[in-house]
N, C-alpha and C positions, 0 to 999 in steps of 0.2 A: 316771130316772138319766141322766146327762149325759157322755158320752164322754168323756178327756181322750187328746188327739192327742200331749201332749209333760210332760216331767219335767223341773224346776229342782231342783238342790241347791247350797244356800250353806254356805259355812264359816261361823268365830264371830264373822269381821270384815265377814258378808254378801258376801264376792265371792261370784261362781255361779263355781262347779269343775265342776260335771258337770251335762249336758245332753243328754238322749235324747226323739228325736222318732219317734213313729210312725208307717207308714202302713196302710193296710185292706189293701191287699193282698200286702205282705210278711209271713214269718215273722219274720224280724230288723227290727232297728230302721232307720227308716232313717235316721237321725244320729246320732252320740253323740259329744259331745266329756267327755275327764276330765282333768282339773289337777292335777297336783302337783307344786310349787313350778314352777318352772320349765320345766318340761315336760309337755304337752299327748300325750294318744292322742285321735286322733281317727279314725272313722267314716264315710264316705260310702255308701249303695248309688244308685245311677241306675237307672234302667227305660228300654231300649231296647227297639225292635221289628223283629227278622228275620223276614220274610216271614209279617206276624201273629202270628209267637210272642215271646212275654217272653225278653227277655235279660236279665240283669240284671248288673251291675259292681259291684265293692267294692271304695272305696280309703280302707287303714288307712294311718295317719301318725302316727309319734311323733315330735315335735319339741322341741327344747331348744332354750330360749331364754336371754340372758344376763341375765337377769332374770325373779323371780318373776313369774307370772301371773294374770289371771284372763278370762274369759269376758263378751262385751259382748254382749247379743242387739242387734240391727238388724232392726226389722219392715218391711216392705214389700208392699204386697196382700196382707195375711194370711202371710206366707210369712217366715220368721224366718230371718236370716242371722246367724251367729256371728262377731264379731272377736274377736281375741285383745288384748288391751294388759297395760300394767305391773298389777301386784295394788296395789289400795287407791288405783288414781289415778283422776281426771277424766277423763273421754273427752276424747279429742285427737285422734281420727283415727289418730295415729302408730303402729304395732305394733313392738315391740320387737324387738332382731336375732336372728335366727336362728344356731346354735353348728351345731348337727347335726338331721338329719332322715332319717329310713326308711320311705319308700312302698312298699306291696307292693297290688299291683292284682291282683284277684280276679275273672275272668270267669264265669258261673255260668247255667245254664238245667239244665233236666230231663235235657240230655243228657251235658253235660262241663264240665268245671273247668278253668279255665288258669289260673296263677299266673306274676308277676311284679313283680319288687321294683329298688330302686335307693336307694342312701344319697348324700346331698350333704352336702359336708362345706366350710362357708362361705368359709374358709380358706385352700380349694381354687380357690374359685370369686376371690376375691381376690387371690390371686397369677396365677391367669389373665390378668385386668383389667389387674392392673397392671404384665406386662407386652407388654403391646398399646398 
């Protein structure tokens, strides 16, 4: 029997919406992105190391985009990077704008939890710019 490290799911137009990857020594996944329409949850954990102990981070992100979406893997030495682009187009490279988004960063070992979050709102960040 043959291990599988990661999970594709396509809608009826074949975009991939959801994307979860495993690793051997987490309980949780360590990736997982999910689509719908325009807006992405997405998943990270990282493994760091305090004085030989496992740390471990989790950054959750839901993002809205001004445009329907879907999920583009990007392989690289075995190692699968996800883009986001427009739903039912050609890879372009391009990623569609961002409207809003909410990080919440999750610090986590055997001993303690910290929790922290921050919303950016596009809009915000454009009337900034624009007047500088």
């Amino acid at each position: 029997m043959k291990n599988c490290n990661s999970i594709s799911t396509y809608d009826k137009s074949n975009n991939l919406v959801r994307y979860t990857e495993f690793a051997e020594y987490l309980e949780t996944p360590k990736c997982f992105y999910s689509v719908e329409g325009n807006i992405v949850n997405r998943v990270h954990v990282n493994e760091d190391y305090n004085n030989n102990f496992p740390v471990y981070e989790s950054v959750n992100s839901i993002i809205e985009f001004d445009d329907n979406i879907m999920l583009h893997p990007l392989r690289f030495d075995g190692e699968v990077k996800m883009q986001i682009i427009k739903s039912a187009s050609t890879y372009s490279g391009v990623s569609p704008n961002i409207v809003d988004r909410l990080d919440t960063y999750k610090e986590f070992n055997t001993h303690n939890t910290e929790f922290e979050s921050f919303r950016i709102k596009s809009n915000l960040i454009e009337d900034c710019l624009n007047k500088l």
